[in-house]
C-alpha positions as CSV (number, residue, x, y, z in Angstrom):
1,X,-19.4,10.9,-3.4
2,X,-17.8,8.9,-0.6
3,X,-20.0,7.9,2.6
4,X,-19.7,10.5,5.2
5,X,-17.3,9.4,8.4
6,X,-19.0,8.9,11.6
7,X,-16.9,12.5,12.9
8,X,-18.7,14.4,10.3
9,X,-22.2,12.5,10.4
10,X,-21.6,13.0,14.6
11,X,-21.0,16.9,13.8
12,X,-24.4,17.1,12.1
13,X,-25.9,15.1,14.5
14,X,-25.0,17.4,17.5
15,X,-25.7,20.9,15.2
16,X,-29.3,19.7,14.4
17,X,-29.8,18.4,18.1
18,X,-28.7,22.1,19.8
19,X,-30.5,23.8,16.7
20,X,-27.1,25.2,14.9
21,X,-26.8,26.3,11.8
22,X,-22.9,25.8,10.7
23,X,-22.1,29.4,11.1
24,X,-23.8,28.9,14.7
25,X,-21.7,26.0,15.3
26,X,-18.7,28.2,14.3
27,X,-19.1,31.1,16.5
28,X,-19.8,28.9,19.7
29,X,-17.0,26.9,19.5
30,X,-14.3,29.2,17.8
31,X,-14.0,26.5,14.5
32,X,-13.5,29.0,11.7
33,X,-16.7,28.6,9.4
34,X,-14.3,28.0,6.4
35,X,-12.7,24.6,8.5
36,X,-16.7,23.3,9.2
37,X,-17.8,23.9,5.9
38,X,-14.4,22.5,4.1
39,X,-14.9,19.3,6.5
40,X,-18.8,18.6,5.4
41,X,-17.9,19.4,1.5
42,X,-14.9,17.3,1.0
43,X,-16.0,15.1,3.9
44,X,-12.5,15.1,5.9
45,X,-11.5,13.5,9.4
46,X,-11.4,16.5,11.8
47,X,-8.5,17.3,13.9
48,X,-8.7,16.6,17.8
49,X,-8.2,20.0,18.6
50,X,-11.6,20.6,16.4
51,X,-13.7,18.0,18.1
52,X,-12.8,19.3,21.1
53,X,-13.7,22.4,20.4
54,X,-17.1,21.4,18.9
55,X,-17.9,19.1,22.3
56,X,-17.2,22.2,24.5
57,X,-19.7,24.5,22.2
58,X,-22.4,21.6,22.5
59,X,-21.2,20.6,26.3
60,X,-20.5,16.9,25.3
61,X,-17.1,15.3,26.4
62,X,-15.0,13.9,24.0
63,X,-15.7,10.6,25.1
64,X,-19.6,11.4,24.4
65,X,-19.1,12.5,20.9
66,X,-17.4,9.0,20.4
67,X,-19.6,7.2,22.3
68,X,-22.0,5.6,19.8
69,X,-24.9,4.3,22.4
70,X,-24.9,7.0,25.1
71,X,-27.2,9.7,25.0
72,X,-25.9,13.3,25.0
73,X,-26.5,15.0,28.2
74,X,-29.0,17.9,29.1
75,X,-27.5,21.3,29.5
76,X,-28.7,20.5,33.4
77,X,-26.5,17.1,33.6
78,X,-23.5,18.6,31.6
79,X,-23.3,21.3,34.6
80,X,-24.1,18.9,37.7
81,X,-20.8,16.3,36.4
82,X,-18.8,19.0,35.3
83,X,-19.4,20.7,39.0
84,X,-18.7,16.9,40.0
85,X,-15.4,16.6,38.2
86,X,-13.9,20.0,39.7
87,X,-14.6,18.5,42.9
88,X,-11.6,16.5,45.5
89,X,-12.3,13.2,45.8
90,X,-13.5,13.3,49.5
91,X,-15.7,16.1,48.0
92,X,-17.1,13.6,45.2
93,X,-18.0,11.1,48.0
94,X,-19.6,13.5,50.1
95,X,-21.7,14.8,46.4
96,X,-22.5,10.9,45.8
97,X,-23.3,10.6,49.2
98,X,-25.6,13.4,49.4
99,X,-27.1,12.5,45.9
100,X,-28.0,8.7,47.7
101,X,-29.7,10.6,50.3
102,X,-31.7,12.7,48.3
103,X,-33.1,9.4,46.3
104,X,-33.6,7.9,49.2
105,X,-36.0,10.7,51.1
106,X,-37.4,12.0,48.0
């Protein structure tokens, strides 16, 4: 058997970190069950459309699920820079600005 791809050993690593079962995985993200089990047995390269589609089920960005040293975020840090990305960027200075204060008087 070949060496599992670091998309598929990534895949595993996020279902066991959010405690889903494949079928789990399948339902939250809207990955046909049949695609995530075909992937793990015959160990193919996902398609982008997939990955993104798991990252949103586990609330990772794409970049995260690629990113081999960062740490996955907390449910609570996924919403605070998502909430952060939606934002203007004179509202973003005014977030990062509030956030300093906060630090600073805490």
């Amino acid at each position: 058997m070949y060496e599992e791809n670091f998309c598929i050993k990534r895949i595993k690593e996020l279902m066991e970190k959010n405690g889903f079962t494949s079928y789990q995985l399948a339902k939250q993200s809207g990955v046909s069950l049949s695609t995530l089990l075909s992937m793990f047995e015959h160990n193919t390269q996902p398609r982008v459309e997939t990955i993104e589609k798991l990252c949103s089920a586990c609330n990772i960005s794409i970049a995260q699920f690629f990113e081999r040293s960062s740490t996955d975020l907390t449910e609570e840090q996924a919403e605070i820079l998502s909430l952060f990305n939606s934002l203007t960027p004179k509202g973003k200075d005014m977030a990062r600005s509030y956030l300093r204060f906060l630090t600073e008087n805490d």
